[in-house]
N, C-alpha and C positions, 0 to 999 in steps of 0.2 A: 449125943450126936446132933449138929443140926440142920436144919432143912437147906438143901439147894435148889438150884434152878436149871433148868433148860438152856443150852448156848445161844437156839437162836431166838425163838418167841419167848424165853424168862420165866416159864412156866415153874410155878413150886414143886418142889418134890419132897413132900415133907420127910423127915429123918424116921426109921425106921425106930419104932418102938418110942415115939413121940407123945405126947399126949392127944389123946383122943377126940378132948372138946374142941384145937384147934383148927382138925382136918377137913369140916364141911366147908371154914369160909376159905380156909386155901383152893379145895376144889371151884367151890364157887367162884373163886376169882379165874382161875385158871381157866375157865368155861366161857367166862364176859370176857377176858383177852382173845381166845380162839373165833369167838363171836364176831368180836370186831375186828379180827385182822381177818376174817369170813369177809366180811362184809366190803372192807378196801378191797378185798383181792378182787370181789365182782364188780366192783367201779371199774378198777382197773381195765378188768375185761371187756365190760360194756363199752370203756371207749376206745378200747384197742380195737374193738367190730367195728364200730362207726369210723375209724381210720380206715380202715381197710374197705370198707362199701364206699367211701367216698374215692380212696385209690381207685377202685375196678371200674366206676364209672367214668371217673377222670378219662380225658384225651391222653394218647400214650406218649401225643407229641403238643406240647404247646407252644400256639402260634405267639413272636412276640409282641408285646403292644408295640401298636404301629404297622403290624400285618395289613396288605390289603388285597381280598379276595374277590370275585365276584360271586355275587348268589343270584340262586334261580328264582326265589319267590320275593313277595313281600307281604306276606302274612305274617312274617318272624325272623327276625335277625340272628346271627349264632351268637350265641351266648357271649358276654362281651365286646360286642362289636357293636358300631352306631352305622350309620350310612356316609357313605362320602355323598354329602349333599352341601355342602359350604357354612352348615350349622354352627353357629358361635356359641360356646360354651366357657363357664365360669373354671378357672383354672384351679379350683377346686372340685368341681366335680369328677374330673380325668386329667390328676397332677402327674399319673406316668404319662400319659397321650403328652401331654404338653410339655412334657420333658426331653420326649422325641420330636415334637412339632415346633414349639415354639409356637413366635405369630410367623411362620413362612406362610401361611396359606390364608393370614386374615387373622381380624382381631388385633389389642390394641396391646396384648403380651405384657398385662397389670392386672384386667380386670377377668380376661377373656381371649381366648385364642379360639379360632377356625379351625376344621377337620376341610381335604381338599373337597371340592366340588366339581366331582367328573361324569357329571352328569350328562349326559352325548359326548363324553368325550373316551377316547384310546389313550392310556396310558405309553410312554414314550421314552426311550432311556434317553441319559442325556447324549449330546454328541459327542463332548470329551476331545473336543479337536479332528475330531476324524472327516466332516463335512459331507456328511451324510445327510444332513436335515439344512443344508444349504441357504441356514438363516432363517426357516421358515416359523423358526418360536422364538425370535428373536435372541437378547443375550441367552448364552448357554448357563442358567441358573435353575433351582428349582424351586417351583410353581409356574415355570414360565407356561402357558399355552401360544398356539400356532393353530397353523393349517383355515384352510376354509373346505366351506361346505358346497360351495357350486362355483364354476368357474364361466370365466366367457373370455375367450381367445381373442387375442390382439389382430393385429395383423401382422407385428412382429415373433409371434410364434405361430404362424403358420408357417408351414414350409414352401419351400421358393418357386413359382410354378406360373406359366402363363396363358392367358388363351384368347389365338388369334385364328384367322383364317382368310380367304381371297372367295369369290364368287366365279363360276367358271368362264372362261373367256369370252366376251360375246363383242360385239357391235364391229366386228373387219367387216367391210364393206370397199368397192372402186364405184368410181363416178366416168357414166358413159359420155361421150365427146366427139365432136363432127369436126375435122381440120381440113383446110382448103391446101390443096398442094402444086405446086406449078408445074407444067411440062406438058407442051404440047398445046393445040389452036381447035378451033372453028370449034361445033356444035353436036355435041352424041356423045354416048359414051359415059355421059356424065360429068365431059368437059366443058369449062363455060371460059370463052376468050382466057383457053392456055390454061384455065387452071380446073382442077378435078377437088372434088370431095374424098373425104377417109375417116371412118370410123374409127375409135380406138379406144380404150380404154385408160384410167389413170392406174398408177400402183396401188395394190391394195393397204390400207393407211385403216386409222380408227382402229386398231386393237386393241383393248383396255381393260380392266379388271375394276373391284371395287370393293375397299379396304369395311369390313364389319368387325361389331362387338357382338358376343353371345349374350342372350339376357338375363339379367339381373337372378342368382341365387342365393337363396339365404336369409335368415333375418338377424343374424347376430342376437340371438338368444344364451342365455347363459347355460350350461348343462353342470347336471349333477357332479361331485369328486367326492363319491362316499362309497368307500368299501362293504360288502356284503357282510354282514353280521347277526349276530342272534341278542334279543337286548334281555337284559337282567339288572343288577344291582351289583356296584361296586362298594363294600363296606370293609372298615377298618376295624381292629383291633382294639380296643379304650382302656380296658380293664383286665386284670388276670383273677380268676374266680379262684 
């Protein structure tokens, strides 16, 4: 009868009532296969663990390159992300970043492309035709920025409004007057050859008012157009770890 093997590791089984001197090196052998498939099965395992420690610490959700969040500090960026600072970077360094970016936001999209730079700024969706942002970021494209930071009113966008007034009525006044009247002779009385004196008065006349301006307010000064905020850091996505 002669020796077989095992189906799945091929391990010898030597034949029963075989010769004696060949059964140590078969064991022997059968001992260095079991050895080494020992030894793959714990590779195996060793990196099936490190799979798995790298899964649990893994984000459950990954953001995609081209994400952009704000952060609270700047001790440390999240892992994969740079700053939206306007920074030019070799297109090799962040070939997904620039895959999603292009050169829209800078850079010469050969050597080097730009991450945007919103640094004081509000991000802003587009208009999309709706005219909600009433041209204020010029063509409707992106990277376009807009807006200002302090305004100073025309006089065409103030509202419509006047200011007059009169001073209270003053200066009526009549003028006294002596008239000689005729009627009647001789001397007394207060007649002089036929004629007499009369006091009278004229119409009262001179009533008149006096047109003013109020004075001067204002200095046409520009004031602030910035909304209440909390500042941090806006950074984007570059890499997928």
């Amino acid at each position: 009868m002669s020796d077989t093997t095992t189906p799945y590791l091929g391990l010898t089984k030597p034949a029963v009532g075989g010769s004696n001197d060949t059964w140590g090196d078969k064991d022997n052998a059968d001992n260095d296969l079991l050895d080494a498939n020992a030894s793959a099965q714990d590779a195996r395992l060793a990196a099936l663990e490190a799979r798995c420690t790298a899964l649990e610490n893994k984000p459950a959700v990954q953001e995609a390159v081209g994400s952009i969040k704000w952060w609270p500090t700047n001790t440390s960026w999240p892992p994969g992300f740079v700053i939206c600072d306007g920074a030019l970077y070799a297109l090799s360094t962040y070939p997904l970043l620039f895959a999603v970016l292009s050169n829209t936001w800078g850079g010469d999209g050969v050597n080097n492309f730009a991450v945007p730079d919103l640094r004081g700024l509000v991000c802003v969706g587009m208009d999309e035709g709706t005219g909600r942002l009433q041209g204020q970021y010029g063509a409707d494209r992106i990277g376009g920025t807009g807006g200002v930071s302090i305004v100073a009113l025309t006089v065409a966008q103030m509202p419509p409004h006047q200011h007059s007034g009169t001073t209270d009525g003053q200066g009526q006044h009549v003028h006294n007057f002596v008239a000689l009247q005729s009627g009647g002779g001789g001397i007394g009385g207060g007649n002089i050859n036929g004629y007499h004196a009369e006091s009278d008065q004229t119409d009262g006349a001179g009533l008149h008012v006096h047109n003013f301006y109020t004075e001067w307010q204002g200095s046409g000064y520009a004031h602030t157009n910035c909304q209440p905020g909390a500042l941090g850091y806006y950074v984007i996505k570059a890499v997928n770890l």
